[in-house]
C-alpha positions, 0 to 999 in steps of 0.5 A, spaced: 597 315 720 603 319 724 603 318 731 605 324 735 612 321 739 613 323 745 620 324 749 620 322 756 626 325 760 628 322 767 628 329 771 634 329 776 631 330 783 634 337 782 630 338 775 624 342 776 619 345 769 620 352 771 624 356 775 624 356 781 627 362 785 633 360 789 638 363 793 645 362 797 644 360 805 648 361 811 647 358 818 652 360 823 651 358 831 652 364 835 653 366 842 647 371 843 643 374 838 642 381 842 650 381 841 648 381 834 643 385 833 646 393 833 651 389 828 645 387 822 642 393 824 648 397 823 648 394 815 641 393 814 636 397 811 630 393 813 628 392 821 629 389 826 621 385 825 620 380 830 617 374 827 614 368 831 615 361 828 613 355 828 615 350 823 613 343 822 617 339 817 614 333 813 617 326 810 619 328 803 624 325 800 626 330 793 628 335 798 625 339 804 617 340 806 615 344 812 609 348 814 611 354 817 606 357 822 606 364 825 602 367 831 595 370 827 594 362 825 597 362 817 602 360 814 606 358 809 608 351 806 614 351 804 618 346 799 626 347 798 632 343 796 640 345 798 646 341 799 648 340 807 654 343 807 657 348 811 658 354 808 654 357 804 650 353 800 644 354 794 637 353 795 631 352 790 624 354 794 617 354 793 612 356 797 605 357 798 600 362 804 595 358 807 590 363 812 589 357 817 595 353 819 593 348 824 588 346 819 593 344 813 598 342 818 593 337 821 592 335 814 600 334 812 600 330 818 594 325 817 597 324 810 605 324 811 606 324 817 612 328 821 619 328 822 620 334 826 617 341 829 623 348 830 619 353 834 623 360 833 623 367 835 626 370 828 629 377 828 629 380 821 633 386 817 634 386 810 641 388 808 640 390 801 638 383 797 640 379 803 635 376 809 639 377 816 635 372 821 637 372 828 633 365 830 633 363 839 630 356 836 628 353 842 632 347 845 638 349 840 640 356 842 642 363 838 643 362 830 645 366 824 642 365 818 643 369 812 639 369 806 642 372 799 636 372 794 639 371 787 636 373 780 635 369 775 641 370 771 645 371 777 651 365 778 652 362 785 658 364 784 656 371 785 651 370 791 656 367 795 661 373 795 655 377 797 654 371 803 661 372 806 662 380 806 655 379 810 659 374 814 665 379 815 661 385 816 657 382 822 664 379 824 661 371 824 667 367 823 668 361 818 668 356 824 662 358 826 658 355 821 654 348 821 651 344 815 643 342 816 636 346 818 635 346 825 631 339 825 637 336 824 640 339 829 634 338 833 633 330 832 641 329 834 641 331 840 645 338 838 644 343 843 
């Protein structure tokens, strides 16, 4: 009798079985989002849209998990994994819709409890394939993030040139980029 051998792999905290869309990340602090905004729309083909939220993260040690509440009461629960680095970084996401966020919150919350809430006004512009968010966090200021959405054969390499042309176009300097996500920031005191 031939048994059926079955092969057991250790995934890497970076592993996943199919594949997962990922992208290239930038953070940058700025001065004011009203000062950037003419720029991003200069470049964008997309928005502005206006979009509050509210974000709840979760204890989770393969990566990030966090519920993301908007002002008609869905949401979306989001998992990603990035490196905290400055600079731009790559992001592998999942995500699914929930028509009631309160209550999957509640439930997150019974079940893992949790590490933190960012509650933003985002602005929106889409340049192409890249995201433009100009977020006022509440209790840390004016930032930048720039989200470069990457094709499945694409290179990091590739999106990250895409991130610093952005960068330039919109006159963000290096030096203004942090490394973390806003509840990072926000659970060291950084405002």
């Amino acid at each position: 009798m031939r048994r059926n051998a079955v092969r057991l792999r250790t995934a890497s905290p970076w592993h996943h079985s199919f594949p997962m869309p990922r992208n290239i990340e930038i953070k940058a602090r700025i001065a004011s989002v009203a000062a950037l905004v003419p720029r991003a729309a200069a470049i964008a083909n997309q928005g502005p849209t206006q979009i509050a939220q509210d974000d709840t993260f979760f204890p989770c040690d393969a990566g990030r998990l966090k519920l993301r509440a908007f002002s008609d009461g869905s949401g979306e629960l989001i998992f990603y994994r990035r490196a905290d680095q400055q600079g731009p970084k790559e992001s592998y996401y999942l995500l699914s819709r929930t028509a009631d966020a309160a209550a999957l919150r509640e439930l997150m919350t019974q079940a893992y409890g949790q590490r933190g809430r960012v509650v933003k006004q985002r602005t929106l512009f889409l340049a192409q394939r890249t995201r433009i968010h100009l977020d006022v966090v509440d209790g840390l200021g004016d930032f930048l993030e720039l989200e470069v959405v990457l094709e499945d054969h694409e290179s990091t390499a590739t999106g990250v040139a895409v991130a610093h042309e952005v960068m330039a176009s919109l006159g963000v300097a290096p030096s203004q980029l942090i490394d973390g996500a806003y509840v990072d920031l926000l659970s060291a005191g950084s405002a």
